[in-house]
C-alpha positions as CSV (number, residue, x, y, z in Angstrom):
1,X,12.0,-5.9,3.1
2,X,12.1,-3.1,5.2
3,X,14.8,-0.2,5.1
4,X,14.9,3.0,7.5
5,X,16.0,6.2,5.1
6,X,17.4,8.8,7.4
7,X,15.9,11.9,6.0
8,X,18.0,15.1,6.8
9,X,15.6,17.4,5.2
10,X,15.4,21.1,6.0
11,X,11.7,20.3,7.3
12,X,11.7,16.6,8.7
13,X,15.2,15.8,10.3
14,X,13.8,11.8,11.2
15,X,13.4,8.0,10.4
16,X,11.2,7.0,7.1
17,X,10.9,3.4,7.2
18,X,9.8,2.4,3.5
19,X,9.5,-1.5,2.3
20,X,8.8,-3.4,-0.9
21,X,7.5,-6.7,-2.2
22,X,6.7,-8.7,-5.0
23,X,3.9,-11.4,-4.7
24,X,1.4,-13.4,-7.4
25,X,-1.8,-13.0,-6.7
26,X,-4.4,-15.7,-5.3
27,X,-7.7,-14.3,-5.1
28,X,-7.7,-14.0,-1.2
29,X,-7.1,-10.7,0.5
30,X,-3.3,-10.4,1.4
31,X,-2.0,-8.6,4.6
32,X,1.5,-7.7,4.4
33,X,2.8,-6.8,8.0
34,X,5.4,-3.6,7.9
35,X,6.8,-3.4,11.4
36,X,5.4,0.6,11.0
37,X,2.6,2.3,10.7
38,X,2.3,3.2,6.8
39,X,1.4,7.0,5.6
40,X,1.3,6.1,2.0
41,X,0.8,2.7,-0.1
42,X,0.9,2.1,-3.3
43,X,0.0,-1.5,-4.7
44,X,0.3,-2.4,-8.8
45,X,-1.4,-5.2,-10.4
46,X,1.6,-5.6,-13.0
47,X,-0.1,-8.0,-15.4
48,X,-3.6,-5.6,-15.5
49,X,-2.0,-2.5,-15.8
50,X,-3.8,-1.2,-13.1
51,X,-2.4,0.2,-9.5
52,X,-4.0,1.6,-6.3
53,X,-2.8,4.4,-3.6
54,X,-3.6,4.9,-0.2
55,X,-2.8,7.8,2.2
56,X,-2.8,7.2,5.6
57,X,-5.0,10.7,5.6
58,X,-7.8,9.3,3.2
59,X,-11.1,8.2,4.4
60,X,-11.4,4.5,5.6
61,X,-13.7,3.7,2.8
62,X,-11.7,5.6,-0.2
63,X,-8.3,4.5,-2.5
64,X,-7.3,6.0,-5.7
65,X,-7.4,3.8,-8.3
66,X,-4.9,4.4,-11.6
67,X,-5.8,2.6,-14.8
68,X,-5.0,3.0,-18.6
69,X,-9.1,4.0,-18.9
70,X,-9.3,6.6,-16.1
71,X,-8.3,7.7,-12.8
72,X,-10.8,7.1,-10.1
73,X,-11.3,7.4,-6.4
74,X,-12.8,4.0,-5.4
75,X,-15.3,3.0,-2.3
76,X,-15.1,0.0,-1.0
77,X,-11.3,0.4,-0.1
78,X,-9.2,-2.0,-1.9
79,X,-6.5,-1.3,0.6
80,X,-7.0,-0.9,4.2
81,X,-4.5,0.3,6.3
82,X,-4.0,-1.3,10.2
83,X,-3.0,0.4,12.9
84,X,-1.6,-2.5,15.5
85,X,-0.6,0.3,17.9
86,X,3.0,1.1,18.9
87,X,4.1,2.9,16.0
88,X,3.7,-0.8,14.3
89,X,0.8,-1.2,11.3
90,X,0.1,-3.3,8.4
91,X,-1.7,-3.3,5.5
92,X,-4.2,-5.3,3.4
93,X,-4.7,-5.4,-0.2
94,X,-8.2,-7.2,-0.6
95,X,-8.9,-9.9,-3.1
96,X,-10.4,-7.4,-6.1
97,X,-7.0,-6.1,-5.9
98,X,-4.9,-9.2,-6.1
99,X,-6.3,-11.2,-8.6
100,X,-5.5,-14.9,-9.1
101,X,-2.1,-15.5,-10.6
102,X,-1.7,-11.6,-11.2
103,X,2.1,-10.2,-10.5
104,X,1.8,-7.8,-7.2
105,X,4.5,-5.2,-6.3
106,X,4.2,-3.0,-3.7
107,X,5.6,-0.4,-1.8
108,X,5.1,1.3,1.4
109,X,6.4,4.5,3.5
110,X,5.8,5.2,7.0
């Protein structure tokens, strides 16, 4: 689900498109298409405890990684944002991330 925020802030003054979701893990890397091109992600693995960001600014290879241990900046990317051109994008949390039968909310902001 995808909702358009009309931001009247002193500095912006336009359109953030955020969306949400709710999935169960299956082991497989899951792309989730947006419709826009996403500036921040942030994906939890609900039943681990554990959740990821991504900005749209970090290096292709980087995602910080929040657990109960420690926080982390990983390699190896376990969210890779897509840039399908025209303002649209996507993203894809890859299998580490969505663990088989693991409850997966996510949220994104373009």
């Amino acid at each position: 689900m995808a909702i358009d925020i009309i931001n009247s802030g002193v500095n912006s003054g336009g359109v953030v498109n955020v969306a949400t979701g709710t999935f169960t893990g299956n082991g497989n890397d899951k792309r989730i298409e947006l419709g826009f091109k996403p500036r921040y992600i942030f994906v939890l693995n609900e039943t681990d405890g554990v959740g990821w960001v991504k900005l749209g600014t970090m290096a292709a290879a980087n995602t910080f990684k929040h657990a109960a241990a420690a926080n982390t900046v990983d390699t190896g990317s376990a969210i890779t944002i897509v840039d399908e051109g025209a303002g649209k994008g996507a993203f894809v949390a890859v299998a580490a991330t969505v663990p088989n039968a693991k409850v997966i909310h996510w949220v994104a902001q373009g």
